[in-house]
Structure formats: C-alpha cells, structure tokens
PDB file as gemmi writes it, atoms N, CA and C in Angstrom:
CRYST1    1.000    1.000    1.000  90.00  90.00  90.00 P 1                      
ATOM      1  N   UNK A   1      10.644   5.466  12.714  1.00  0.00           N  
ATOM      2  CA  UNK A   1       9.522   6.382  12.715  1.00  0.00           C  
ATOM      3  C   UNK A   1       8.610   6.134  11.511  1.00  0.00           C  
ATOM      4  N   UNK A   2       9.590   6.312  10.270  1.00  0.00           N  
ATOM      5  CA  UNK A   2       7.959   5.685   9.159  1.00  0.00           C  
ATOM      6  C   UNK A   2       7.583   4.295   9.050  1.00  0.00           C  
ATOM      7  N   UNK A   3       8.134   3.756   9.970  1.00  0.00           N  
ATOM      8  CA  UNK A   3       7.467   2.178   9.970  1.00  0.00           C  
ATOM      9  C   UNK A   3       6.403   2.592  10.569  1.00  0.00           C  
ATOM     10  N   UNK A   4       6.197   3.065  11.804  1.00  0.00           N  
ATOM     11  CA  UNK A   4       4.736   3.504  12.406  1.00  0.00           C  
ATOM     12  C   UNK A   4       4.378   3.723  12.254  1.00  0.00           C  
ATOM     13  N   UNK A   5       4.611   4.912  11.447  1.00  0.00           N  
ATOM     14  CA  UNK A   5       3.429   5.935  10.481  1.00  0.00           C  
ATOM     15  C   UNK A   5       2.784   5.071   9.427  1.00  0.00           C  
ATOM     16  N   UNK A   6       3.698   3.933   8.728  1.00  0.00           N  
ATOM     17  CA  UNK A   6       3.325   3.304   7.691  1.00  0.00           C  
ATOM     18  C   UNK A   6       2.095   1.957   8.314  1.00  0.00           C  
ATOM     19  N   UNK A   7       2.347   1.667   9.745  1.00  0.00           N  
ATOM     20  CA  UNK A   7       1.550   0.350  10.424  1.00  0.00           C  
ATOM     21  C   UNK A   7       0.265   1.155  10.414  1.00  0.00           C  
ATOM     22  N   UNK A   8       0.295   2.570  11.308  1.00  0.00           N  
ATOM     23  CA  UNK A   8      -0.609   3.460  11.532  1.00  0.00           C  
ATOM     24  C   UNK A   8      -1.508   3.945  10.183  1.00  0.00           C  
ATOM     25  N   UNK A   9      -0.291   4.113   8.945  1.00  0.00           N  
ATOM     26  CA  UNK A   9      -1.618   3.872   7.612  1.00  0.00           C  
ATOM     27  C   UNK A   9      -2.307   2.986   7.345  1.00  0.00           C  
ATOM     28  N   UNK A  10      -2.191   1.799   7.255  1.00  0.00           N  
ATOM     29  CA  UNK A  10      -2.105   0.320   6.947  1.00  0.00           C  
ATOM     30  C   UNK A  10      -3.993   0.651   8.026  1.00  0.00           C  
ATOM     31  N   UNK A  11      -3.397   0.171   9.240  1.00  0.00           N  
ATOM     32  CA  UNK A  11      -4.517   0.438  10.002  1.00  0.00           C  
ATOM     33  C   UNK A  11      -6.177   1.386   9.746  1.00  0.00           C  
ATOM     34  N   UNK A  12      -5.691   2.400   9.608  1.00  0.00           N  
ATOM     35  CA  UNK A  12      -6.612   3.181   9.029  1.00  0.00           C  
ATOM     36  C   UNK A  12      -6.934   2.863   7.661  1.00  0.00           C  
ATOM     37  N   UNK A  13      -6.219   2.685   6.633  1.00  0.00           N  
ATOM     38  CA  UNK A  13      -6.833   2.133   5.204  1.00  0.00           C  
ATOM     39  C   UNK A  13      -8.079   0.752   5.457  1.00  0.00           C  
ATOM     40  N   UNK A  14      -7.668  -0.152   6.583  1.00  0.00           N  
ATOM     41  CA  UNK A  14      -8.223  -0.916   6.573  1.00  0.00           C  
ATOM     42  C   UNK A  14      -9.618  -1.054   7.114  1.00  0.00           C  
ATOM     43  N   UNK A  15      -9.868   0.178   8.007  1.00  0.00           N  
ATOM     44  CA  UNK A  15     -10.451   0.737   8.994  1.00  0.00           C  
ATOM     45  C   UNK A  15     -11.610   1.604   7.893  1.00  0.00           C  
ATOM     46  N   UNK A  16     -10.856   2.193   7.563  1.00  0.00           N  
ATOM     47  CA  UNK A  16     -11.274   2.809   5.786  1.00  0.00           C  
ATOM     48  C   UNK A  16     -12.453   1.841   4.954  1.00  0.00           C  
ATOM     49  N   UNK A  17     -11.782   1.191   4.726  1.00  0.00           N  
ATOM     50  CA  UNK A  17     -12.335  -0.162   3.774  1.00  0.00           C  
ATOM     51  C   UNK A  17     -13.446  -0.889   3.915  1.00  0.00           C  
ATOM     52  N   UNK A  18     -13.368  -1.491   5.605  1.00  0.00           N  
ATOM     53  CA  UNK A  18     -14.490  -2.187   6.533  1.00  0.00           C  
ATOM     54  C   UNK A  18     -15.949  -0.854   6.437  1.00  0.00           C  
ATOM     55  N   UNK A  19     -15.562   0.076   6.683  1.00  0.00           N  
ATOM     56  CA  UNK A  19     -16.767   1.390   6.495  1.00  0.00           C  
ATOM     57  C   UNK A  19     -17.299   1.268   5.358  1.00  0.00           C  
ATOM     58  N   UNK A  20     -16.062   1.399   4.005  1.00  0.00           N  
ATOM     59  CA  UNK A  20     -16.903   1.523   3.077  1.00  0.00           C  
ATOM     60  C   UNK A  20     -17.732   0.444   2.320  1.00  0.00           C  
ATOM     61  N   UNK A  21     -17.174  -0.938   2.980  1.00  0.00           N  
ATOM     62  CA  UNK A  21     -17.709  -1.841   2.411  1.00  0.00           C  
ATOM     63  C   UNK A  21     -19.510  -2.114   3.083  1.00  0.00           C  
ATOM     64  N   UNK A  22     -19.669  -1.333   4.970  1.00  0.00           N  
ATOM     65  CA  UNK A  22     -20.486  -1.635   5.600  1.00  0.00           C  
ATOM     66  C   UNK A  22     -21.637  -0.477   4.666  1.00  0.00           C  
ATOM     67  N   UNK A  23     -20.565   0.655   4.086  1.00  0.00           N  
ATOM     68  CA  UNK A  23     -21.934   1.663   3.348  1.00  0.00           C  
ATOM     69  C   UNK A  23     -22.205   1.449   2.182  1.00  0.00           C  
ATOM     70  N   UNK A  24     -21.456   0.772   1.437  1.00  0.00           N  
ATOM     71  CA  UNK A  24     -22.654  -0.108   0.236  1.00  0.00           C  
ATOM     72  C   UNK A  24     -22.871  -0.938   0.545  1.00  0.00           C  
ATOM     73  N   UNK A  25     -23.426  -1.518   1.280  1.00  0.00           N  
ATOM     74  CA  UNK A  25     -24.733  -2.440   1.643  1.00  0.00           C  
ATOM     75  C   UNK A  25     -25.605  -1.461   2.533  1.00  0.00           C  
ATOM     76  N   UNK A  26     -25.561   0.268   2.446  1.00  0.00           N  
ATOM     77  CA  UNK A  26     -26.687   0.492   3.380  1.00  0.00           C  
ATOM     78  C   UNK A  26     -28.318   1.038   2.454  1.00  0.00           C  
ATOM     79  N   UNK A  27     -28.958   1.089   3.184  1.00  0.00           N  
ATOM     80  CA  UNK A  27     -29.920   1.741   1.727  1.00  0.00           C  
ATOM     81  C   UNK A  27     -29.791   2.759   1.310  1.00  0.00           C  
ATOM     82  N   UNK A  28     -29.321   3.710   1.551  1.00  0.00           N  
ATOM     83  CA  UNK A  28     -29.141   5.420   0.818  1.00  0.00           C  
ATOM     84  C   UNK A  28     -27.966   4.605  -0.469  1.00  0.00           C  
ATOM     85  N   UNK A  29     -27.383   3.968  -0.519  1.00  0.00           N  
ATOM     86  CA  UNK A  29     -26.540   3.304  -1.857  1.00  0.00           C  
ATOM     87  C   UNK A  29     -26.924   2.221  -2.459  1.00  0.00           C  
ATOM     88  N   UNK A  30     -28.117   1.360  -1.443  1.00  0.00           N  
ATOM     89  CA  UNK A  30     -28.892   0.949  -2.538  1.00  0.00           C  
ATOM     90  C   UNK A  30     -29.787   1.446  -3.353  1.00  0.00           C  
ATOM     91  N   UNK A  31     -30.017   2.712  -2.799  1.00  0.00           N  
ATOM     92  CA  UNK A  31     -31.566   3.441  -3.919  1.00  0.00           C  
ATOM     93  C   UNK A  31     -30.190   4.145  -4.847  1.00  0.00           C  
ATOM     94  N   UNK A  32     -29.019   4.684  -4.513  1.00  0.00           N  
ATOM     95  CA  UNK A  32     -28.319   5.826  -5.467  1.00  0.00           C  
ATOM     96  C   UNK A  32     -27.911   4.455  -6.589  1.00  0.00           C  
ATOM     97  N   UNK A  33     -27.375   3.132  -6.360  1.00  0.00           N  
ATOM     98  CA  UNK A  33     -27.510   2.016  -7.370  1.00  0.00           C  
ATOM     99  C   UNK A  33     -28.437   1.910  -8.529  1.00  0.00           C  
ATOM    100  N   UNK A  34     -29.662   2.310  -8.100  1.00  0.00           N  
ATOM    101  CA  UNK A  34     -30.884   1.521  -8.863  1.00  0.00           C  
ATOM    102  C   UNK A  34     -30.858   2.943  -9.484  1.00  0.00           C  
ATOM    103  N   UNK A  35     -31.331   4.478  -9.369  1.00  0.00           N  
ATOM    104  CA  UNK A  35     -30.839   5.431 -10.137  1.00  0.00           C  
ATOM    105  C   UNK A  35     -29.955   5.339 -10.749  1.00  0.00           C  
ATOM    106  N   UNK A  36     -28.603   5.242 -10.522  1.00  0.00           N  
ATOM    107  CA  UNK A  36     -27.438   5.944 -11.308  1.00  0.00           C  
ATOM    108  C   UNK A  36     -26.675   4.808 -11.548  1.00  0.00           C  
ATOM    109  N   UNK A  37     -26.917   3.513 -10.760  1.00  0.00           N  
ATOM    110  CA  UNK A  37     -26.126   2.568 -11.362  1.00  0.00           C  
ATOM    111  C   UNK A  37     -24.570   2.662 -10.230  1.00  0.00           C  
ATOM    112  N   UNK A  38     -24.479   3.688  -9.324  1.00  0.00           N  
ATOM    113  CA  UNK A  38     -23.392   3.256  -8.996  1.00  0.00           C  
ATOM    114  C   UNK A  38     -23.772   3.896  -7.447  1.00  0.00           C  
ATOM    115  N   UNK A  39     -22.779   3.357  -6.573  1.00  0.00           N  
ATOM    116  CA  UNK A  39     -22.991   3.602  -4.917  1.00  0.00           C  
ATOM    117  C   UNK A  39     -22.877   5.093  -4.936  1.00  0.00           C  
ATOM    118  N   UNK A  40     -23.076   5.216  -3.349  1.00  0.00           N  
ATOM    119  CA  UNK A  40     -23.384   6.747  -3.356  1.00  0.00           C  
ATOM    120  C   UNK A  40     -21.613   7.174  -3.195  1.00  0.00           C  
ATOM    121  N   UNK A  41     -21.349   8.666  -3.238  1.00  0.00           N  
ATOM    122  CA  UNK A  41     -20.102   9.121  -2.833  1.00  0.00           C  
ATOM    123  C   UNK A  41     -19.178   9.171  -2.033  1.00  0.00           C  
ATOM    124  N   UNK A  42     -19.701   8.575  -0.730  1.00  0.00           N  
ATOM    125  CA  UNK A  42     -19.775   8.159   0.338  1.00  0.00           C  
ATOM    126  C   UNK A  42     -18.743   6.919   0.520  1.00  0.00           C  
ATOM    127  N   UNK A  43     -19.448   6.360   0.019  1.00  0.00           N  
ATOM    128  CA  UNK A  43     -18.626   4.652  -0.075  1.00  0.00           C  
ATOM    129  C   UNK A  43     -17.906   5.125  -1.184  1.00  0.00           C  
ATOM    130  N   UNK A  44     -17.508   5.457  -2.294  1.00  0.00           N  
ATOM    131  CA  UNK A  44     -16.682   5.482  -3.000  1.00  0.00           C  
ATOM    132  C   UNK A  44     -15.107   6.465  -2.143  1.00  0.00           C  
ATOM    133  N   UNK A  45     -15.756   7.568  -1.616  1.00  0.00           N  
ATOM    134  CA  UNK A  45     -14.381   8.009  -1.118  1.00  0.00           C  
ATOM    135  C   UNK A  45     -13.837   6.852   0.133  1.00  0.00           C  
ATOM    136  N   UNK A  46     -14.758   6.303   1.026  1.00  0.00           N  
ATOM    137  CA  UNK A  46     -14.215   5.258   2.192  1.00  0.00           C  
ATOM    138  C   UNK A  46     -13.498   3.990   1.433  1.00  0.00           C  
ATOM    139  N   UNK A  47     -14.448   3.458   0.177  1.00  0.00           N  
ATOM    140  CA  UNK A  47     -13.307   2.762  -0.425  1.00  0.00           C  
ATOM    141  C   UNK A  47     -12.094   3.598  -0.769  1.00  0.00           C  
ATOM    142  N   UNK A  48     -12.187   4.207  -1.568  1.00  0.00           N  
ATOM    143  CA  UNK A  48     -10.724   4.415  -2.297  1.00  0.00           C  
ATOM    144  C   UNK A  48      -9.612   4.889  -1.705  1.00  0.00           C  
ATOM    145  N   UNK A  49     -10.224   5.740  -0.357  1.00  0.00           N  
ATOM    146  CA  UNK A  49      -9.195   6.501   0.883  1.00  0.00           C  
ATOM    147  C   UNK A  49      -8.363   5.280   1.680  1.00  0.00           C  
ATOM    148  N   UNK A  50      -9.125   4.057   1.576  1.00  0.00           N  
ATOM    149  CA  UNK A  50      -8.894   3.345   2.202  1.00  0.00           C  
ATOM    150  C   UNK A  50      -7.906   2.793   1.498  1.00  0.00           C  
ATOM    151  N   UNK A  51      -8.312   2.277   0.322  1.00  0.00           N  
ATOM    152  CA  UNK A  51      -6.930   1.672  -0.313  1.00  0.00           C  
ATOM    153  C   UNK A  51      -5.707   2.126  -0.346  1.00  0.00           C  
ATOM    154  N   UNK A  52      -5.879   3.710  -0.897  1.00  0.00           N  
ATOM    155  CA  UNK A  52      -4.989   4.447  -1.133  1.00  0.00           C  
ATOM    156  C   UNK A  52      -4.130   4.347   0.325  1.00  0.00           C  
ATOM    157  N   UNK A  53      -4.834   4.611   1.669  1.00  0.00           N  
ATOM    158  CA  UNK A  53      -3.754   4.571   2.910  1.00  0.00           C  
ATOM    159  C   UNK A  53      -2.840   3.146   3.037  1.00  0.00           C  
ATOM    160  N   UNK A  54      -3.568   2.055   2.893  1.00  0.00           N  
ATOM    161  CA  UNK A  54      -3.098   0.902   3.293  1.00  0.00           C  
ATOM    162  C   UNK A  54      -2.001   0.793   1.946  1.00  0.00           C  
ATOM    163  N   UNK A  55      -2.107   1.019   0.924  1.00  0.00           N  
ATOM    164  CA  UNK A  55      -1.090   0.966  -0.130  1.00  0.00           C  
ATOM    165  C   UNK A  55       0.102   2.299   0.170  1.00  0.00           C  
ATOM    166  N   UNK A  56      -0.098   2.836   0.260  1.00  0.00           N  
ATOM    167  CA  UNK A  56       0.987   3.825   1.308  1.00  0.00           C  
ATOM    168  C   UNK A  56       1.410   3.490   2.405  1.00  0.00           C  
ATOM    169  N   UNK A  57       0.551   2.891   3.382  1.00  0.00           N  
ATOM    170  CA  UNK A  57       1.255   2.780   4.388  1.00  0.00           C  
ATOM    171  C   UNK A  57       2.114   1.215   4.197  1.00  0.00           C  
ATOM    172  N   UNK A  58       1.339   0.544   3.435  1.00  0.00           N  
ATOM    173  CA  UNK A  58       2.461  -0.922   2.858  1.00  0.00           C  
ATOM    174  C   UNK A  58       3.739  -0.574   2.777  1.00  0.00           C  
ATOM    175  N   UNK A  59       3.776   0.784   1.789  1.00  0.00           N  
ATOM    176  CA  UNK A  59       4.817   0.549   0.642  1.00  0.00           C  
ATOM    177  C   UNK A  59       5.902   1.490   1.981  1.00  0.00           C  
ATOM    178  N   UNK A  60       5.561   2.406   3.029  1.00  0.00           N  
ATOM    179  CA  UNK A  60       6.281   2.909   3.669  1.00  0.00           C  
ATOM    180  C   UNK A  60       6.870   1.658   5.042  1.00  0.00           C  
ATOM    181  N   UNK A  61       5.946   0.771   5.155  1.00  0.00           N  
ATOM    182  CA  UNK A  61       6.442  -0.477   5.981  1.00  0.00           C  
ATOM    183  C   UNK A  61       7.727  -0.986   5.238  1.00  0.00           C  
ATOM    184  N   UNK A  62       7.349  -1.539   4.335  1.00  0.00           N  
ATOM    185  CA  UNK A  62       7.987  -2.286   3.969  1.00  0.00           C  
ATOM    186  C   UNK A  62       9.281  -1.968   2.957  1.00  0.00           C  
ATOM    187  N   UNK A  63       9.333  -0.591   2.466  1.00  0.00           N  
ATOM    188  CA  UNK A  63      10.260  -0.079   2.031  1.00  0.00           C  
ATOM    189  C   UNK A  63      11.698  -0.362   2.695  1.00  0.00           C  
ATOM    190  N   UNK A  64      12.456  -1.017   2.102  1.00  0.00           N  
ATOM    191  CA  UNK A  64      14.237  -0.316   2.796  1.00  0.00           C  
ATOM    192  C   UNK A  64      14.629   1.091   3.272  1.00  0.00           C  
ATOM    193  N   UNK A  65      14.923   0.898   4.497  1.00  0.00           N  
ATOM    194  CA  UNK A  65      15.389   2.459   5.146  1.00  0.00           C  
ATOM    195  C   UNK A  65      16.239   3.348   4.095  1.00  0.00           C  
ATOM    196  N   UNK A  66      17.522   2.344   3.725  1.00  0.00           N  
ATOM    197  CA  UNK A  66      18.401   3.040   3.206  1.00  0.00           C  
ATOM    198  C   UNK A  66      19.302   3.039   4.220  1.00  0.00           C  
ATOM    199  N   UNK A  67      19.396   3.253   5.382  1.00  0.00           N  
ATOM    200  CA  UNK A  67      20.507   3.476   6.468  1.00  0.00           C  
ATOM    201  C   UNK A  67      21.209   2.314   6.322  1.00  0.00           C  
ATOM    202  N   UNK A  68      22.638   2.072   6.150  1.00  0.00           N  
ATOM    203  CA  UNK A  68      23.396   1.471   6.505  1.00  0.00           C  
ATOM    204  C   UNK A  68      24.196   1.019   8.277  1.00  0.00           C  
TER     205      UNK A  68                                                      
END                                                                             
C-alpha cells in the first residue's frame, strides 16, 4: 500500500514541477522578476510542492517495509 501512495507521490511531485517550471516562463513572473527580482508565488509553491511530494514519495518507495 505505501509503495502506491509513494509511486502516486512521485507522480504528482513531478506533475508539480513540469507546472511550475511552465509558470516561470509565463509573463505575470516575468514582470514579478524584473520588480522584485524573484518569480511570482505561484511558481514558487508548484516548485517546492513538487519537490517536496516526489522526495516523499521516493523516500516512501523505496524505503524497506520492515516486514519480515
């Protein structure tokens, strides 16, 4: 069961990632760039949600059950 849940994070982190990478390159984060120097909030939560799932769902893949 948490292997799936963990493929099923994995998936979505990555899913995650592809978004946030497609919304800094859009223009509402290229104009919040040239102001503030950094992407809009937007892409920062799709990046980081994203990582954060796929690094969870890694570490729940690939973890040892423990069951003997």
């Amino acid at each position: 069961m948490n292997k799936g849940i963990g493929i099923a994070l994995i998936v979505i982190g990555i899913v995650l990632v592809v978004y946030g990478i497609n919304a800094s390159d859009s223009a509402s984060s290229g104009v919040s760039r040239i102001f503030t120097g950094a992407p809009t909030n937007k892409t920062l939560w799709l990046l980081l949600g994203g990582a954060g799932s796929a690094i969870v769902g890694a570490v729940m893949t690939f973890r040892p059950s423990g069951k003997v």
